[in-house]
N, C-alpha and C positions, 0 to 999 in steps of 0.2 A: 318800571325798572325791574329785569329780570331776578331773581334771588337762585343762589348756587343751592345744591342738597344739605350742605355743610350748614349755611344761612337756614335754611327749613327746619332744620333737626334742631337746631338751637333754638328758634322762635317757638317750639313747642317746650320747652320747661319755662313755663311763665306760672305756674301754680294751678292749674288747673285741678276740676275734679274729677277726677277719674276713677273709677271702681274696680276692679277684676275678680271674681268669684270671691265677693265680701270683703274684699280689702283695697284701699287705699291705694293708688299707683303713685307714687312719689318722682319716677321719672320716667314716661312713658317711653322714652328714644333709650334705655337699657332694658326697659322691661322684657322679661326672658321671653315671655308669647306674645304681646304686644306691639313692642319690636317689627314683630315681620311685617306688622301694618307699616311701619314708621318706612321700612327699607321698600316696602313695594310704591309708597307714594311720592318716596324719593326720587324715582327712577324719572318720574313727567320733570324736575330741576335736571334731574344730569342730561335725559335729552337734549335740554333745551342749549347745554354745555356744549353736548358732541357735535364734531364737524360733520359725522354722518347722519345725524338727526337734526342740525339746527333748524334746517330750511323746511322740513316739518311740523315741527312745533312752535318756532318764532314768527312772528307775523311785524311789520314796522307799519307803527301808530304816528298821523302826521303830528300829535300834539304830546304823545309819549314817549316817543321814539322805540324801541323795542319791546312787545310786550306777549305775550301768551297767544298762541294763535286759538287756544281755546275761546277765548275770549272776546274773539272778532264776531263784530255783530255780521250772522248772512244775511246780505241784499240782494241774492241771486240765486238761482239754481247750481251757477257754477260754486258760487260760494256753501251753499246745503253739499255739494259734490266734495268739496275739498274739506269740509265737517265728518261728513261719512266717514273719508281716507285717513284722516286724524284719528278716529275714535278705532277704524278698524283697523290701522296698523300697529299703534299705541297697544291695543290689545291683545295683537300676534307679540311685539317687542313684549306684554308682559307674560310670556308662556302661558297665554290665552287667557288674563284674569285682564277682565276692565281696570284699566285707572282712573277713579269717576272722584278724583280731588279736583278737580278744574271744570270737568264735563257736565258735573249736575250744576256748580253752582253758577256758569253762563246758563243752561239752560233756564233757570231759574230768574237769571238777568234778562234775559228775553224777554220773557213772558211779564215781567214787572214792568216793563220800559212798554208792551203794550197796552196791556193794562193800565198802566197809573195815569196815560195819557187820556182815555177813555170814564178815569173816575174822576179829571179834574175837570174834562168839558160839565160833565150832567153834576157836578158837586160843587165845583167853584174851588179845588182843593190846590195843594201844589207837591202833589205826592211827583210828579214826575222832575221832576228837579232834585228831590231828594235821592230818585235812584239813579240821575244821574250824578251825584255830585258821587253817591257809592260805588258806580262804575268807576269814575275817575281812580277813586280812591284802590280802588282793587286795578287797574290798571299798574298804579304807583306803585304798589306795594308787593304785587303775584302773592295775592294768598290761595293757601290750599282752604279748600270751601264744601262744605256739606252741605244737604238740604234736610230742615225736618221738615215733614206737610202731613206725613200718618198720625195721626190722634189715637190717644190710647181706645178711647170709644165707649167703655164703659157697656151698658147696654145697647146693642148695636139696633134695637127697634124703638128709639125715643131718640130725638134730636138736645143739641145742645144743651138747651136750657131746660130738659124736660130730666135730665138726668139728675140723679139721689145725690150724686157727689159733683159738683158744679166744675170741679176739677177736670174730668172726663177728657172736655177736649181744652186745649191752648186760650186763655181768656184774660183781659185787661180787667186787674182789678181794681186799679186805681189810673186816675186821668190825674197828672201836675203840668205846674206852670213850664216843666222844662223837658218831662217826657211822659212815660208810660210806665205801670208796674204789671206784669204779668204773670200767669201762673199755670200752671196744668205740666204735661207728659205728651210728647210724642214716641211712638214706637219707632224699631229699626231705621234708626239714622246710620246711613253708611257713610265712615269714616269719622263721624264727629270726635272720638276722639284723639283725632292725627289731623283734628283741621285747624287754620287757624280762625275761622271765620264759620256761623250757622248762621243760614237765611231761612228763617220759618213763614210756610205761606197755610193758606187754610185748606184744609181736606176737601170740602166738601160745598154745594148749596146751604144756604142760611136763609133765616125768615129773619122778621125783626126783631123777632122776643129774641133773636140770636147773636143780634148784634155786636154784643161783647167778646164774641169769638170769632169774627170777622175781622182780623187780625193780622198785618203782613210786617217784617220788619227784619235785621240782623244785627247780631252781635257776638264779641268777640267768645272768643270757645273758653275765656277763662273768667269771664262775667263771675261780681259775684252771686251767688245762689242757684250757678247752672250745674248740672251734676248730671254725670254720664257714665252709666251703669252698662260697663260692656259686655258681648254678650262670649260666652263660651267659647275658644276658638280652639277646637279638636283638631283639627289640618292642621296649627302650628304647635301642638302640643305633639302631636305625635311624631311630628320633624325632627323633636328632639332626641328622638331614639331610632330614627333611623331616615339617616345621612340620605338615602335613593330619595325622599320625600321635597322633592326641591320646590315645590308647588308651597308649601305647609311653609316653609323656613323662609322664602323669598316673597311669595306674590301670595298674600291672604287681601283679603279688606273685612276689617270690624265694623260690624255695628251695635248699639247703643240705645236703652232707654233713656231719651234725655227727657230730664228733670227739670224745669223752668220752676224756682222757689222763691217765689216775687224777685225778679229779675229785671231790673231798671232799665228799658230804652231811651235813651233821648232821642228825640221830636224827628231829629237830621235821619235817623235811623228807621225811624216811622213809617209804611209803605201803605198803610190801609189799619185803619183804624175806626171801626166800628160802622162802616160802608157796607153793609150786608147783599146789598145786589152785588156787588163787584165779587163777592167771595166765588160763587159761581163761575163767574168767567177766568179768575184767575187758578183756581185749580183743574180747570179745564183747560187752560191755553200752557200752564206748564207740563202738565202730561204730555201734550204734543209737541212740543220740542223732547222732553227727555222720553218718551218714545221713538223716536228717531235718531235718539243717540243709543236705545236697548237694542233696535235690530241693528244698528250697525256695531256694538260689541258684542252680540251675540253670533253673528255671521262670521266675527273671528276665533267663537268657539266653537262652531261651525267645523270649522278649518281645521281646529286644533281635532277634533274628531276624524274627521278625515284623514289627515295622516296619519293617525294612532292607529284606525282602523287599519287603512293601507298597510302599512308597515307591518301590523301584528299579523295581516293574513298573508305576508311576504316571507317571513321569517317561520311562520308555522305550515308555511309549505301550502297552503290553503287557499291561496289569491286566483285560481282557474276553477274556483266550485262556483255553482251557482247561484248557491243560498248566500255566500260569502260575499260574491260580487252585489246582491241585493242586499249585504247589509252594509258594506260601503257605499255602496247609494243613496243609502236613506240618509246618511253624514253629507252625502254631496248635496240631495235634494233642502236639506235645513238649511244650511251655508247659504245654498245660491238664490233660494226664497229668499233671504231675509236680503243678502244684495240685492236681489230684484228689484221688493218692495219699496229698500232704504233709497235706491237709484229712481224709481217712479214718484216716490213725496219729494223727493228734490227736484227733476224735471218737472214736476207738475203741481209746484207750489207757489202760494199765493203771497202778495206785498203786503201790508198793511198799508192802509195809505197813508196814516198819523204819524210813524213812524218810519216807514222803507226797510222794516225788517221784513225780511223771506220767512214765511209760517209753512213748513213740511205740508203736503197732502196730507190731510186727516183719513182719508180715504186707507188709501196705502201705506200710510205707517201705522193706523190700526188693522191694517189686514197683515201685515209685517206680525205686527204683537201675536194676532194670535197666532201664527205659526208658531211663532218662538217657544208661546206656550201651550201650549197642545202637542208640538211634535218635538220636546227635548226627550222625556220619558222614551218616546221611540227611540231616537236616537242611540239614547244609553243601552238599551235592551239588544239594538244592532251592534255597539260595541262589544258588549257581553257576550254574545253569540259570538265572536268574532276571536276572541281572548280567551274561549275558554276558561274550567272551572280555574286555572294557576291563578286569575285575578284575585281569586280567595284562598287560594291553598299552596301556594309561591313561600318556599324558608325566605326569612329575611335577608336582608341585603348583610348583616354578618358572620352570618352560615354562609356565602359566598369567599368569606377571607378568615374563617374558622379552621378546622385542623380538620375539617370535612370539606373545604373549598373545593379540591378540584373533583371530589366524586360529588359533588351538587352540581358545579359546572358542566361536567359529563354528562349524568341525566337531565339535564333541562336542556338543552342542545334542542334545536332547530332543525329546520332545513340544511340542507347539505351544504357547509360554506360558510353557513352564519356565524355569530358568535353570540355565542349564549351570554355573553356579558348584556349586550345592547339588547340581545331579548329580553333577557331580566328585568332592566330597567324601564323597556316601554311596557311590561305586563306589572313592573311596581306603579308606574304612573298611571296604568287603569286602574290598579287597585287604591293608589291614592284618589283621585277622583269619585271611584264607589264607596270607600269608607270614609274615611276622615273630612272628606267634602260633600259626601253625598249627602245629609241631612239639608245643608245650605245649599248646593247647587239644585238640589230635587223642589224644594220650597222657594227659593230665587227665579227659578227660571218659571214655574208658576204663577207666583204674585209679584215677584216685583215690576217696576216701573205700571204699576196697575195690573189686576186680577184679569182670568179670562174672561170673566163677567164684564170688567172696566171695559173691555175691548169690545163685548158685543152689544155694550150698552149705547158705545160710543158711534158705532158705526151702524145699528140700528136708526139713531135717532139724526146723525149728521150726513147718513147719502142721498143720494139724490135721486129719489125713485122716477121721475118725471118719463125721461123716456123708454123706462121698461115696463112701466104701467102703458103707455101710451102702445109699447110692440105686445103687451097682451092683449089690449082690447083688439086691436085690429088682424092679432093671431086668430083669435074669438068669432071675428065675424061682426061684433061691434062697430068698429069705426073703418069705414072704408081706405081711408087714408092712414100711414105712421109718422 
C-alpha cells in the first residue's frame, strides 16, 4: 500500500532518538536543519502521487497491488535498465541529490533474499522466509529505509573480537527464547534518522572467534535503545541565511552514528545470526547492487555538472575558449562513464539461480565506482575553472535586493543579453556546492557506497583474467595458438 508525504512525515514522530549538535530532537519533521532531510525524502511519496511521475516510481504487485517500483525485485537486464532510469531521473527530479530512502534499503533486500537462500541450504536455517515475510511487510507498509553495514572499527588492524572494546563493531550479546539483544555503533548511516525502518548487515569477512558479530537483521528506527547522533549539516544551516541556497533548505540527506544500546530483535526479524561464513558473502553481494545504484545517481550529478558548467561558460561569455570547452567535457566525460558502466552491469548481468534475481556485472559497476571516485575532484576543479574566482567572492543574494541592488546587478553582468539575476544564481549554486556541501560531497563521492580501495580490491580479485593471460602468452611467443 502506497503512503502519501503527509502519512510519512507523521510516521516519523513516534519518539525516536535523535540527537543534533548535543541535544535531543523532540520533533524531527519541524526541526529547523533537520527538516530539509525530512522535505527531500518526502519528495520519492509525492512522486509517487504525481500523475507526471506515477508511472515512474509505482510499479503493480500481483499480490499487493501497488507498491514502490524501488522495491521491484530485477529479473532482467531490462529490469537492472529500468532501476538505473529510476535512480537517475529521481536524482535529476532531486536537483541532483540522490534519494536513497527506498534505494539502499531494496538494495539491501536483494542481497538478503540471495544470500539467506544460500545460508539455509549449507546451515539447515530458515532465514529466507524471514526476509521474505520482511519484504512483504515493507511491500504493505512503503517504509522509508536506511542501511547501517559501516562499523565503527575501532582499531582498524585487529578484527572483531581481537579489539580492547568488544563494542567496536555490531555484536549479539545475548541469544533469548524470542530474539536477540545487540550492541555496538555503526558509522554514517544515510537517512537513519528520517527513516522509518534500519536494516543492519555486516561490514566485513569474519572468522569464527567472530562469530557474534556476524550478524544481519532490522528494526524499527524508534527501537528502544537505538540512538542516532546526526551529524552536522552546514548546507542546511547556511540556507537559513541565504534564500539563493535551495540545495541546503530542500534536498540535504543526513547521516548519523547510530548507537545500538542492547537493542532487542525478535527472531522474525533475524537475517543471520552468528553464521560467520555468510558475513562474507553478504557484505559483498550488497555492495554490488548499491554500487549500481551509486553510478547511476552519480551520472545524474554528472549531469547537474554539465549544465552548471554549460550555462556558467554561456553567460560569462566564455563557451568558444578551448580550455572552457575542455572543462565542460570533463563534466560530459563523468556523467557518460558512469551511464556507460551502470548500462553495461545491466546488459551483462548475471541470474542467480535460487533466487531469479538479476546480480549487476561486478565487472562494470566496479569500474563505474571508480570513475565516480577518482574523477569527481576533477570534475569540480573543471567547474571552478569555469565559474571563476565570483564562486568565492559573489555579495550575497541580499546585497542583490539591498539599497545597493541595482549597482551590484550592474557590475556582475554577463555576456551581452544576459541577466545578471540568473547568473548570480548559477555562480551561488556553485558556490553552494563548494562550500556548505563540499566537505560531504568531496568525502561522499570518495568513500561512500565503498572506498577507492573497495573498488580495486573488488575487481582485482573478481575478473576474469583467463583470456588476457592466455593473449599474453601467445603475444610472448609462448603458446602458438590464443
Amino acid at each position: 500500500m502506497l503512503r502519501t508525504d503527509s502519512e510519512y512525515m507523521s510516521s516519523l514522530r513516534d519518539g525516536r532518538s535523535v540527537y543534533y549538535r548535543g541535544k535531543k530532537v523532540e520533533d524531527i519533521t519541524s526541526h529547523q536543519v533537520l527538516s530539509a532531510a525530512v522535505r527531500h525524502a518526502s519528495l520519492v511519496y509525492r512522486w509517487q502521487a504525481s500523475p507526471e511521475t506515477r508511472a515512474l516510481t509505482v510499479a503493480q504487485d500481483r499480490e499487493h497491488g501497488e507498491v514502490s517500483r524501488f522495491f521491484t525485485v530485477p529479473r532482467s537486464s531490462q529490469d537492472l535498465m529500468e532501476r538505473f532510469e529510476l535512480v537517475y531521473r529521481t536524482t535529476r527530479m532531486g536537483r541532483g541529490t540522490f534519494n536513497i530512502i527506498k534505494a539502499i534499503g531494496s538494495d539491501a533486500l536483494f542481497a538478503l533474499m540471495i544470500v539467506s537462500k544460500a545460508v539455509d541450504r549449507e546451515a539447515g536455517t530458515d532465514y529466507s522466509s524471514r526476509v521474505q515475510r520482511y519484504y512483504s511487510h515493507v511491500l504493505d507498509t512503503d517504509p522509508a529505509i536506511a542501511v547501517a553495514q559501516t562499523d565503527v572499527k575501532g582499531d582498524r588492524l585487529l578484527r572483531p573480537h581481537e579489539q580492547e572494546d568488544p563494542d567496536m563493531y555490531v555484536r549479539i550479546v545475548e541469544r533469548r527464547s524470542d530474539g536477540i539483544v545487540v550492541r555496538g555503533a555503526k558509522s554514517h548511516t544515510t537517512q537513519a534518522p528520517v527513516s522509518n525502518e534500519i536494516i543492519v548487515l555486516p561490514t566485513r569477512a569474519m572468522s569464527q572467534e567472530d562469530s557474534d558479530y556476524a550478524v544481519a537483521f532490522a528494526v524499527p528506527a524508534n527501537a528502544p535503545g537505538l540512538k542516532m547522533v546526526a551529524k552536522p549539516e552546514p548546507a542546511a544551516e547556511a540556507a537559513l541565511t541565504d534564500p539563493w541556497f535551495v540545495l541546503g533548505r530542500e534536498n540535504i540527506e543526513t547521516e548519523s552514528l547510530t548507537v545500538f544500546d542492547d537493542v532487542f530483535v525478535p527472531w522474525d526479524r533475524v537475517f543471520l545470526a552468528g553464521e560467520w561464513r555468510a558475513a562474507s558473502a553478504l557484505s559483498l553481494m550488497f555492495p554490488t547492487f548499491h554500487r549500481f545504484t551509486a553510478i547511476s545517481y552519480r551520472a545524474g550529478i554528472g549531469d547537474l555538472f554539465t549544465g552548471l558548467a554549460k550555462l556558467l561558460a554561456e553567460y560569462n561569455g566564455v563557451d568558444d575558449r578551448s580550455h572552457i570547452r575542455r572543462d565542460v567535457v570533463e563534466a560530459i566525460r563523468y556523467k557518460e562513464l558512469l551511464r556507460a558502466t551502470a548500462i553495461a552491469a545491466a546488459v551483462n548481468c548475471r541470474v542467480d539461480r535460487e533466487t531469479g534475481i538479476a546480480i549487476p556485472d561486478t565487472v562494470f559497476t566496479n569500474v563505474g565506482k571508480l570513475v565516480a571516485n577518482t574523477g569527481y575532484l576533477d570534475m569540480v576543479k573543471a567547474l571552478v575553472d569555469v565559474a571563476g574566482g565570483l564562486a568565492s567572492t559573489m555579495p550575497s543574494s541580499q546585497d542583490f535586493s539591498g539599497e545597493l541592488g541595482e549597482l551590484v546587478a550592474k557590475y556582475l553582468k554577463g555576456r551581452k543579453g544576459s541577466d545578471p539575476m540568473e547568473r548570480a544564481r548559477l555562480i551561488a549554486l556553485t558556490r553552494e556546492i563548494l562550500s556548505s556541501f563540499g566537505a560531504l560531497y568531496t568525502a561522499a563521492m570518495i568513500h561512500a557506497e565503498g572506498s577507492i580501495e573497495a573498488s580495486v580490491l573488488e575487481l582485482f580479485r573478481s575478473y576474469d583474467y583467463t583470456d588476457s593471460k592466455r593473449l599474453a602468452r601467445f603475444a610472448a611467443g609462448i603458446d602458438r595458438e590464443i
